[in-house]
C-alpha positions as CSV (number, residue, x, y, z in Angstrom):
1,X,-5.5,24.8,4.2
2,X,-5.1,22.2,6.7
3,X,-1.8,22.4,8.4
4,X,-0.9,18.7,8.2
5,X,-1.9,15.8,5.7
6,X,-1.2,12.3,6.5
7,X,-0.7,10.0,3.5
8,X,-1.1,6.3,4.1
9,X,-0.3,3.8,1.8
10,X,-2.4,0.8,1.3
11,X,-0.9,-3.0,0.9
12,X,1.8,-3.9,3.9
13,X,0.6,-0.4,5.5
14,X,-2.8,-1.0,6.3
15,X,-3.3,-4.2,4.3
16,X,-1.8,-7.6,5.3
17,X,-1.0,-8.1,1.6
18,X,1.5,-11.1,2.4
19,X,-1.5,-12.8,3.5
20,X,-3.6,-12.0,0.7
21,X,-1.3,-13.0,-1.5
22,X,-0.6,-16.6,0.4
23,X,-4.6,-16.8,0.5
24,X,-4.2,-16.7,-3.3
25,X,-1.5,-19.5,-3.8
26,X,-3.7,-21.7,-1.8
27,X,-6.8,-21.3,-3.4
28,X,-4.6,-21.3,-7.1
29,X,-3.1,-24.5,-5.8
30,X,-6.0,-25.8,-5.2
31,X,-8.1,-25.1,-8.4
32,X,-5.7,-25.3,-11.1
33,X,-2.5,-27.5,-9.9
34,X,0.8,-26.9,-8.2
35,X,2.4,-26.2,-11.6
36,X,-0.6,-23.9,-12.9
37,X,-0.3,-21.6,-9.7
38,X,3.7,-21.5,-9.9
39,X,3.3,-20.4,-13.6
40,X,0.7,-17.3,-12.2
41,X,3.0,-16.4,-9.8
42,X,5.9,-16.1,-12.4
43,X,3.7,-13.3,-14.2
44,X,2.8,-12.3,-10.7
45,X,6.3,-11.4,-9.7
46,X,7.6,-10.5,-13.3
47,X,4.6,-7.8,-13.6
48,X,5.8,-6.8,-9.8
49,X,8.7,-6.0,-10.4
50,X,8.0,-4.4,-14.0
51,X,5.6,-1.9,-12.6
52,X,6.4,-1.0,-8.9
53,X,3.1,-2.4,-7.3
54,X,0.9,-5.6,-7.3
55,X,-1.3,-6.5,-10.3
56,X,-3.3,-9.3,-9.4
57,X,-5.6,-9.0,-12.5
58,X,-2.9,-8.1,-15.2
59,X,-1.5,-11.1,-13.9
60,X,-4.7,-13.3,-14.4
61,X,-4.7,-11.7,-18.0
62,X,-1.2,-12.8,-19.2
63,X,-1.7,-16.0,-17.7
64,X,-5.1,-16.3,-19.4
65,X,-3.1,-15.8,-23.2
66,X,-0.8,-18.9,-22.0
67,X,-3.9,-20.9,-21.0
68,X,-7.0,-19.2,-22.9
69,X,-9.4,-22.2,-22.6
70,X,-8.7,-22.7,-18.1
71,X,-12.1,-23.4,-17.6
72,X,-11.0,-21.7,-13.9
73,X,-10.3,-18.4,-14.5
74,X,-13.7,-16.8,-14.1
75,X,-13.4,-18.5,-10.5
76,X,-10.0,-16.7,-10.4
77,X,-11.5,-13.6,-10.9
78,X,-14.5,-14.2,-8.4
79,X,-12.1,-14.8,-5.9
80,X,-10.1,-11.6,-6.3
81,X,-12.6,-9.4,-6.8
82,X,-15.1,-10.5,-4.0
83,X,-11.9,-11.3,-1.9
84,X,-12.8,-9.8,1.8
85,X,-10.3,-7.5,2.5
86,X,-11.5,-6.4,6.0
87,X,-10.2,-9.4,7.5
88,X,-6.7,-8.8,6.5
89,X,-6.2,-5.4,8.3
90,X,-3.4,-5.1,9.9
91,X,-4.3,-4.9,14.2
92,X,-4.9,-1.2,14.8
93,X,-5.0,0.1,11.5
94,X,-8.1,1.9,11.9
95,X,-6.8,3.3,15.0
96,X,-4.0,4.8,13.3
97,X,-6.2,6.1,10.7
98,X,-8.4,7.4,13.7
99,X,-5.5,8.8,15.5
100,X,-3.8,10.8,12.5
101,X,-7.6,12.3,11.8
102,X,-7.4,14.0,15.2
103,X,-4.3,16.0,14.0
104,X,-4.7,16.6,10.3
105,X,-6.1,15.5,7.2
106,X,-5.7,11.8,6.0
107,X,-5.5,10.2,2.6
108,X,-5.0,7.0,1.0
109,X,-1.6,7.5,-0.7
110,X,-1.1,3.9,-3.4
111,X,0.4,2.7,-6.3
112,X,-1.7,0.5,-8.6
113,X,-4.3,-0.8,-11.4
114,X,-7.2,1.4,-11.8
115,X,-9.8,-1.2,-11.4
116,X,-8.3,-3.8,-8.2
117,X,-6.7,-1.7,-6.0
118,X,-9.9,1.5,-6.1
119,X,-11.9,-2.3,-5.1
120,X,-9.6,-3.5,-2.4
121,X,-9.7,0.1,-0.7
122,X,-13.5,0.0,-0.8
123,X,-13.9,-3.8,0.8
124,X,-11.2,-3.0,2.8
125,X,-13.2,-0.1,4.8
126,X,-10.9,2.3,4.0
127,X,-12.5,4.7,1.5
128,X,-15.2,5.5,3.8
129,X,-12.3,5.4,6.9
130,X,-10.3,8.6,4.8
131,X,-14.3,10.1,3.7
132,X,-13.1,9.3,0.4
133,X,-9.9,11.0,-0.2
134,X,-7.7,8.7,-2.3
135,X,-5.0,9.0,-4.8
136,X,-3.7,5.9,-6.7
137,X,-1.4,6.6,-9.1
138,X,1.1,4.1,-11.1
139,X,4.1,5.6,-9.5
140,X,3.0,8.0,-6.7
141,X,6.9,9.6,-5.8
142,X,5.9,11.2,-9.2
143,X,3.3,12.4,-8.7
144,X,3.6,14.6,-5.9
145,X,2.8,18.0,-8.0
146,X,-0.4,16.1,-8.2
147,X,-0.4,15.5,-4.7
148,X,-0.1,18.9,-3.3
149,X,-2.3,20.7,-5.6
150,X,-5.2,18.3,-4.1
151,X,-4.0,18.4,-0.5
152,X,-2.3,21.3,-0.1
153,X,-1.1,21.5,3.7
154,X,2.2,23.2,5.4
155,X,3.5,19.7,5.8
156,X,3.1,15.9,5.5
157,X,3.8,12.9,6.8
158,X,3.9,10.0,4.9
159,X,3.5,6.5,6.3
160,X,4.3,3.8,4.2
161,X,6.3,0.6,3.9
162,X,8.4,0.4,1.2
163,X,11.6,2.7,1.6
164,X,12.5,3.6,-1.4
165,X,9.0,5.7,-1.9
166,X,9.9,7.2,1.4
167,X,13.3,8.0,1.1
168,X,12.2,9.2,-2.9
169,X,9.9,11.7,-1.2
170,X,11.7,13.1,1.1
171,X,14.2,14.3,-1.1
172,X,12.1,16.1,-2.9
173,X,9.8,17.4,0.1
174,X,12.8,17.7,2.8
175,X,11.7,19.1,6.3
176,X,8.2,19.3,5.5
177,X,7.5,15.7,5.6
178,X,8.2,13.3,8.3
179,X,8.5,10.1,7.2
180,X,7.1,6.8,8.8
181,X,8.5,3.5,8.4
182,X,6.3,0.6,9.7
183,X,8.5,-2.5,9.2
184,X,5.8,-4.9,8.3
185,X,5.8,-7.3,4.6
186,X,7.9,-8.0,2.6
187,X,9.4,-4.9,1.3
188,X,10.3,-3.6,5.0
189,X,11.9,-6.4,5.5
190,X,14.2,-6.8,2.3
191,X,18.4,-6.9,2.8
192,X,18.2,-3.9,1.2
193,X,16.7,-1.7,3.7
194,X,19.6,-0.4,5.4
195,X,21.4,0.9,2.0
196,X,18.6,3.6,2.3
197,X,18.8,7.1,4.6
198,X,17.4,6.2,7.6
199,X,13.3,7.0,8.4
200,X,12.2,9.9,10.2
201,X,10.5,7.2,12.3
202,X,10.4,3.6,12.3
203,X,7.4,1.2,13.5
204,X,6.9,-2.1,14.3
205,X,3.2,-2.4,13.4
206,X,0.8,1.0,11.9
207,X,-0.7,0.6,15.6
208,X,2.1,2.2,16.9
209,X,1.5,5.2,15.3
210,X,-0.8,6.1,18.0
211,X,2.2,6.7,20.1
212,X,3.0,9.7,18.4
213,X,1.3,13.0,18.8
214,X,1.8,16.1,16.2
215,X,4.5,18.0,17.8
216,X,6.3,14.8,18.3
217,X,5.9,13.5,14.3
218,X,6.8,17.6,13.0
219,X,10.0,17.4,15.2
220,X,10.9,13.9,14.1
221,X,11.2,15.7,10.4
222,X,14.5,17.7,11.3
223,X,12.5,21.2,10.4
């Protein structure tokens, strides 16, 4: 049983998924009207917030049931699906991945669909970065039963941007997780951030991470 397991979340972690998801508006705006891409974002941000994650395609297919005959949409899909998300990495992200390898085991950690996200990992390098250990799961703080039974280790360390998820986790896994905050997207940067329990350790950007060797991240955990 390894001793420690790293758990890395995907978009806004390791993904630039702002970008990806300005890349989109662009090339929406740009195929199908200002007033045709506004509409896709609606869903967009309605599903968001419905679910807990980003569904790009169960966006495209409740946009498709307003506008069945867009002669656009397999474009739409093209573009998602072929979308090359190596070049949106955040700087150092590999690194990091590289980094927590040389103390423990590491392991894509995400929310989402079962057909997009499995796709953005792959073009995104990372399934082959973790050899292949990834859990996506529609709501992964409940999951964690799930989670241990696969990974079993003495303790974790979660690294993730959103912190709710982190602050979820630790109270169910206390002192043997150490949580890591890198403040990048959206969600780190949302006014609601400092209603939550403060991080075990905060980032600027993933690389940072590096900074931090294994006695250092099990001490920041309070155990």
């Amino acid at each position: 049983m390894p001793k420690t397991v790293f758990l890395f979340d995907v978009d806004n972690t390791l993904i630039d998924n702002d970008r990806v998801t300005a890349d989109l508006r662009r090339y929406l705006i740009r195929e199908v009207g200002t007033s045709r891409a506004d509409l896709y974002f609606e869903i967009f941000e309605r599903l968001r917030a419905e679910l807990g994650y980003s569904d790009y395609l169960g966006a495209l297919q409740q946009y498709r049931l307003v506008h069945p005959r867009d002669p656009h949409l397999l474009a739409l899909s093209s573009f998602l699906i072929n979308y090359p998300f190596a070049n949106r990495l955040f700087p150092e992200s590999l690194d990091a991945l590289d980094h927590a390898a040389s103390m423990g085991q590491t392991v894509i950690l995400s929310d989402g669909d079962v057909v997009f996200q499995p796709r953005k990992i792959e073009r995104a390098g990372l399934l082959d970065a973790v050899d292949k250990r990834v859990l996506i799961y529609v709501h992964k703080e409940r999951e964690l039963d799930d989670v241990e039974r696969r990974f079993p280790a003495e303790h974790y360390v979660l690294v993730d941007d959103k912190i709710r998820i982190l602050t979820a986790v630790k109270e169910i896994w206390g002192k043997r997780l150490t949580t890591v905050f890198p403040r990048q997207g959206h969600y780190a940067h949302a006014a609601d951030v400092p209603s939550y329990p403060k991080p075990d350790i905060t980032l600027g950007r993933i690389g940072e991470l590096r900074n931090y060797d294994l006695p250092r991240l099990l001490a920041a955990a309070g155990g």
